[in-house]
N, C-alpha and C positions, 0 to 999 in steps of 0.2 A: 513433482518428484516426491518421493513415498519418506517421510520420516519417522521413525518411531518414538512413541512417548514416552515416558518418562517422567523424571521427578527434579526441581534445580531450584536453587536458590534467589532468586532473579537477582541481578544486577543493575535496576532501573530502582530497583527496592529492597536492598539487605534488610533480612530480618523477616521476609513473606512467600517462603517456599512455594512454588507450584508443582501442580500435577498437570501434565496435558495426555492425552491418548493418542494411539496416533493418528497421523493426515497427512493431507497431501499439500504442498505448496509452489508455486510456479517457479519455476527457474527463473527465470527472466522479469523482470518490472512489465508491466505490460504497455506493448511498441504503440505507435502511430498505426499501426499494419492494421494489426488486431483492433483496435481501437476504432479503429473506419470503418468495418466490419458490423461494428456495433452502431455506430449512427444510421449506415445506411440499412438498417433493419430498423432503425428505430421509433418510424414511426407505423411500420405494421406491427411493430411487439406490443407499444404501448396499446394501440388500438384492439388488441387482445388481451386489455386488462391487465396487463403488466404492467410492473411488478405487482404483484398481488401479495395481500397482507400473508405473512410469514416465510414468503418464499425467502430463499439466504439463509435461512435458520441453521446455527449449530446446531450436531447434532447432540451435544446435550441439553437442545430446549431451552430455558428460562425466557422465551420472548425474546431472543435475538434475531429474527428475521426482521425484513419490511415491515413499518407497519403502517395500517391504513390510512393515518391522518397526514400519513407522507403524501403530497400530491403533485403530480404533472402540473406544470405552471406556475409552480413555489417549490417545492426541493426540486424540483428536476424542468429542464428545458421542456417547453413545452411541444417542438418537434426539431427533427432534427436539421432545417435550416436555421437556426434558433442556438440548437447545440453547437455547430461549427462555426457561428458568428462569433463578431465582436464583443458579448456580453459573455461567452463563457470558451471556448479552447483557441481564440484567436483575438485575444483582447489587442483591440489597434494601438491603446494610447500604452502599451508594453514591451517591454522587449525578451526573446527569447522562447515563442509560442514553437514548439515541435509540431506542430498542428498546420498542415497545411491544407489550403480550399479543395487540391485535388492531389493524387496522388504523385504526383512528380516530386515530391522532397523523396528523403530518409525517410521509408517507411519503418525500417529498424530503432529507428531512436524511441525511445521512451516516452509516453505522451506524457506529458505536463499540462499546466493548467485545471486540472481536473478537481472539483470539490469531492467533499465525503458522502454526498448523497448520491453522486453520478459516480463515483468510484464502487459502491455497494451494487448500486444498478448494473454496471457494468459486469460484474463480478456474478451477479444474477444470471442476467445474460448469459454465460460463457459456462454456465452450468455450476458454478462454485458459490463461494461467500466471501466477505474482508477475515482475516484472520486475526485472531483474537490478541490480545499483547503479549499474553502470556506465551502463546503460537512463536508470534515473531522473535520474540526473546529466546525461547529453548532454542529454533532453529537456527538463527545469526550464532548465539553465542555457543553453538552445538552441546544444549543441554545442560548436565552439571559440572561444564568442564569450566563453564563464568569464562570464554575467553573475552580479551576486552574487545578484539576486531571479530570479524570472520573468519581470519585466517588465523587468527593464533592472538600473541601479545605484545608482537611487535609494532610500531610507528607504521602510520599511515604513509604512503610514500605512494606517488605518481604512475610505479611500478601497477598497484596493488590496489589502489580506486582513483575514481576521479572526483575532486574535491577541489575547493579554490586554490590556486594559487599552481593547477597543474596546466594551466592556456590553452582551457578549451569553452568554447562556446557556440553551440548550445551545449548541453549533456552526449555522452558518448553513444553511438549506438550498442545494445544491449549486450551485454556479456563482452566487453574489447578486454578487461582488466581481467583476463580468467586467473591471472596467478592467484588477485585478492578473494579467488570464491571461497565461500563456507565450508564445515566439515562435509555437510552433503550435498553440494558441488551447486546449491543457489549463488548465483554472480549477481554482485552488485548492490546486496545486503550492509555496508557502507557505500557513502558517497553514492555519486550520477544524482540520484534522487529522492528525497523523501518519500517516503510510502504511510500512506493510513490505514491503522488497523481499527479493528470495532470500536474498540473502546474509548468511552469518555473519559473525559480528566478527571480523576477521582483518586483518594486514596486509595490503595491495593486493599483486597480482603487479605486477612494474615494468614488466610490459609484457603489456597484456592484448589480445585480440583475441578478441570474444564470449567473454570469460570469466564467472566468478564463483565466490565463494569459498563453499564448501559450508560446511554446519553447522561452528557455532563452542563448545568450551565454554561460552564469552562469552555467546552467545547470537547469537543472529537481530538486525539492522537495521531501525531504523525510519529515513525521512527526509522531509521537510517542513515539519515545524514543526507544533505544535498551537494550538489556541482559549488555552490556557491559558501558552501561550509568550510570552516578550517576543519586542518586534522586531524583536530583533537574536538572535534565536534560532527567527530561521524562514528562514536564508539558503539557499541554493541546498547549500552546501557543510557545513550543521550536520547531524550524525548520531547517533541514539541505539541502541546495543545495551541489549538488554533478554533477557533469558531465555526460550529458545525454549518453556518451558513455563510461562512466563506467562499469566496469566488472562484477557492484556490489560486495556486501564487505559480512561478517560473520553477518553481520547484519540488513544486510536492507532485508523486505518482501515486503507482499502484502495483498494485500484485495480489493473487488470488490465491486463498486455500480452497481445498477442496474434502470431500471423507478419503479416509483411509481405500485403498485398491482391494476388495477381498482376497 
């Protein structure tokens, strides 16, 4: 879905304006569907030298794509019986894998489990990139309007996302809470899932313009809140780093930007 860009104060950071241009962002987290789609291509993609170094790249450059030293068999499953196992989207000793062997679950739910290298990869795949922070932030918080949800400034409510304490388990399938969508009609931008964007944990630059902060010690960013989050911990402006070689958790997704439509 097509957002334009703009200029906003971030709310993860008062005090470090951004500029983003505009792009495109997925409505929906991205499902188990979509997700199956991608493993089972995935090992004639790899075996076509996928991903290859810069692919993902924003399009204002600074070395945001793939890069080389990234490899099959350490960031990423080495094929995809590998990927659907118990070491990465169907962890056994867990609870709450959206991922199922074959397609008989919920293909609509939201895949979980998913780390930040396989969420980029993904994202490759499907012809797009992870969206940068400063992305995720204009578009939740619809720009400079700093709202604190996606919907507005009112309380997290049952109605409006799914978050703990609303008795559901797993996560909902994609888009159930349409009242709580964004100004440009992304569902699920709070709550169901956390989602990872590019960026490392890093301080913000104070003055960004299509930026983004590359790999962090810290680790990679997740932001929107998850199923298993209060509701005051699915704002617009709450963010978690997590270890970019994380296994990913019950909770964390994904979602794709993409360029701008001419």
């Amino acid at each position: 879905m097509p957002i334009p860009g703009g200029r906003y104060d971030r709310n993860a950071a008062p005090g470090s304006p951004a500029a983003v241009s505009d792009f495109c962002l997925d409505k929906y987290e991205v499902t188990v569907g979509r997700f199956r789609a991608f493993v089972d291509a995935y090992d004639a993609w790899i075996a076509d030298g996928h991903p290859a170094a810069g692919e993902g790249e924003h399009f204002a450059g600074y070395g945001s794509g793939w890069q080389a030293e990234w490899e099959v068999g350490d960031e990423l499953p080495e094929s995809a019986s590998v990927f659907s196992g118990a070491e990465h989207l169907a962890p056994a000793s867990q609870y709450s894998p959206t991922w199922t062997a074959d397609a008989s679950g919920d293909e609509t739910l939201p895949v979980n489990w998913v780390g930040w290298y396989e969420a980029f990869a993904f994202c490759i795949w499907d012809g797009g990139r992870l969206p940068t922070e400063a992305e995720w932030g204009y578009a939740a918080g619809h720009g400079s309007e700093n709202r604190v949800y996606p919907w507005g400034d009112g309380p997290a409510t049952c109605d409006l996302a799914c978050f703990d304490g609303c008795s559901v388990s797993p996560p909902d399938p994609v888009g159930t809470r349409a009242s709580g969508d964004g100004f440009w009609g992304h569902s699920d931008l709070a709550g169901n899932l956390r989602e990872w964007v590019f960026d490392g944990d890093s301080r913000y630059p104070t003055e960004c313009n299509n930026c983004a902060v590359l790999q962090s010690a810290s680790g990679q960013v997740l932001r929107g809140g998850g199923w298993l989050d209060p509701g005051d911990a699915i704002t617009v402006a709450t963010r978690w780093p997590v270890s970019t070689g994380s296994r990913g958790w019950l909770d964390n997704g994904v979602r794709c930007a993409r360029r701008a439509r001419p």
